[in-house]
C-alpha positions in Angstrom: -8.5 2.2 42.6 -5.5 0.4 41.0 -4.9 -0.1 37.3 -5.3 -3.2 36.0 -3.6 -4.1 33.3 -5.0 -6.2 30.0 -4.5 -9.8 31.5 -6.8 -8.3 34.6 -9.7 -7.6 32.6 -12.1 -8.8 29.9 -10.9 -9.3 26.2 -13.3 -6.3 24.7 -12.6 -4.2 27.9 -8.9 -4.8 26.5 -8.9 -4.7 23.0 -7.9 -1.5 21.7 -10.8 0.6 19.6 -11.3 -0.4 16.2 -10.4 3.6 14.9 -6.7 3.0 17.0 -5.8 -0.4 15.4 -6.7 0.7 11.7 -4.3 3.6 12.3 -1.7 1.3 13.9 -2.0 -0.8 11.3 -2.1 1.8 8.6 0.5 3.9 10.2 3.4 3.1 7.9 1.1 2.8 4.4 1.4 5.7 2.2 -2.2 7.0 1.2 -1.0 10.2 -0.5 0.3 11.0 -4.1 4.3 11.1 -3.8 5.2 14.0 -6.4 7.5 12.4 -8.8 6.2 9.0 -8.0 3.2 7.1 -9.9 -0.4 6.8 -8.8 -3.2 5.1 -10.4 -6.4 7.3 -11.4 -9.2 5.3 -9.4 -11.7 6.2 -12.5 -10.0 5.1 -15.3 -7.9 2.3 -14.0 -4.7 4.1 -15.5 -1.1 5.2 -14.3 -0.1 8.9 -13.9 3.4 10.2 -12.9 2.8 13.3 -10.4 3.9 16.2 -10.8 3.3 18.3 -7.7 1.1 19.1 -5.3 -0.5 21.6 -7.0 -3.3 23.3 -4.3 -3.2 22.3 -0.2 -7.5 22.1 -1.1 -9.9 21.8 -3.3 -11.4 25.5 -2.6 -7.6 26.8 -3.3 -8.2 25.1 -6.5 -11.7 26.4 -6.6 -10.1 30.1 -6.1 -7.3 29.9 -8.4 -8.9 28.1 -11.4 -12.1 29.4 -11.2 -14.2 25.7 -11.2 -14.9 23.3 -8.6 -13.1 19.8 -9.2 -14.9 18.5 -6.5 -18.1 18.7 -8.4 -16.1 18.0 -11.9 -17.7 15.3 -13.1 -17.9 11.7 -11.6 -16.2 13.2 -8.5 -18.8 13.7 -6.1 -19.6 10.2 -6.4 -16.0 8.8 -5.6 -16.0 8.4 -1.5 -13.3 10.6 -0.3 -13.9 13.5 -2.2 -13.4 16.7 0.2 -12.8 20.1 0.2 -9.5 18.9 2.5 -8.4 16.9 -0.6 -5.2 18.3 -1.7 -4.7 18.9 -5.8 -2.1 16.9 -7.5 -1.0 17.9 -11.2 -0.6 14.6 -13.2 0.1 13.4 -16.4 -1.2 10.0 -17.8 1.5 7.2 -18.4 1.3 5.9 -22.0 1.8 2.3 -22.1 2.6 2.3 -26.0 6.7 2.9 -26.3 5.9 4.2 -29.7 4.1 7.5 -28.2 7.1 7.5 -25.3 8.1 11.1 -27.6 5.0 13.1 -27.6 4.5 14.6 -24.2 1.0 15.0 -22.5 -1.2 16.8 -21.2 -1.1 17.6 -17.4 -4.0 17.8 -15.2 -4.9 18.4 -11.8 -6.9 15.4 -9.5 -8.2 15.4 -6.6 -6.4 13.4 -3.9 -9.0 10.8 -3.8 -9.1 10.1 -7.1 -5.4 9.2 -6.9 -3.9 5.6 -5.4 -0.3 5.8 -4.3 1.5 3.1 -6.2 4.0 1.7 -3.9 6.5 1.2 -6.0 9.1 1.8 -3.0 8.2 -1.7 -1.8 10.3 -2.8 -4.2 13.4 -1.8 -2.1 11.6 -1.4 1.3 11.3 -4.7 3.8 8.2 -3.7 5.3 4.6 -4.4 3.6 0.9 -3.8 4.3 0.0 -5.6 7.0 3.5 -6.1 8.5 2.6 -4.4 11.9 
């Protein structure tokens, strides 16, 4: 039997699966904290600088802090939430200058509760969408 290429054969028997085009598509976007970037905590709607990575999973949490973040809270109801997620510790931006002085607190999220901010697209030519 000889392969046929696209042009040869229906448009759906051509198309490429859904699953592959997201990831083509996706392929360049950053989904993960960036440690020493900013993400934006998906609960409250508020800017964090990140730390570090602080755990590779939420059982390494588990075993080093003694609770389970992916229970903690509202976080079984965010979509996402694994025992894969790695543990970022953040702090929470202050937008008021006049408390730019008093340093806060860190804590550790759950990857899913984080959103990347891509500020790099500020110097970067390529955008969402640009595949």
């Amino acid at each position: 039997m000889s392969e046929q290429g696209a042009i040869d054969q229906d448009f759906d028997d051509a198309e490429l699966p859904y699953e592959e085009r997201v990831a083509a598509a996706l392929e360049d976007v950053r989904t993960e904290p960036m440690p020493g970037g900013v993400a934006i905590d998906v609960v409250t709607r508020q800017a964090v600088f990140v730390r570090q990575e602080k755990y590779e999973s939420l059982e390494a949490h588990y075993e080093a802090e003694g609770y389970d973040l992916a229970t903690y809270k509202m976080h079984p109801y965010l979509p996402g939430i694994g025992v894969d997620n790695s543990v970022y510790e953040c702090v929470y931006l202050d937008g008021n200058p006049q408390n730019a002085h008093k340093p806060g607190k860190t804590y550790d999220f759950p990857s899913a509760r984080l959103m990347h901010f891509p500020a790099e697209q500020a110097w970067d030519d390529s955008e969402v969408g640009d595949v």
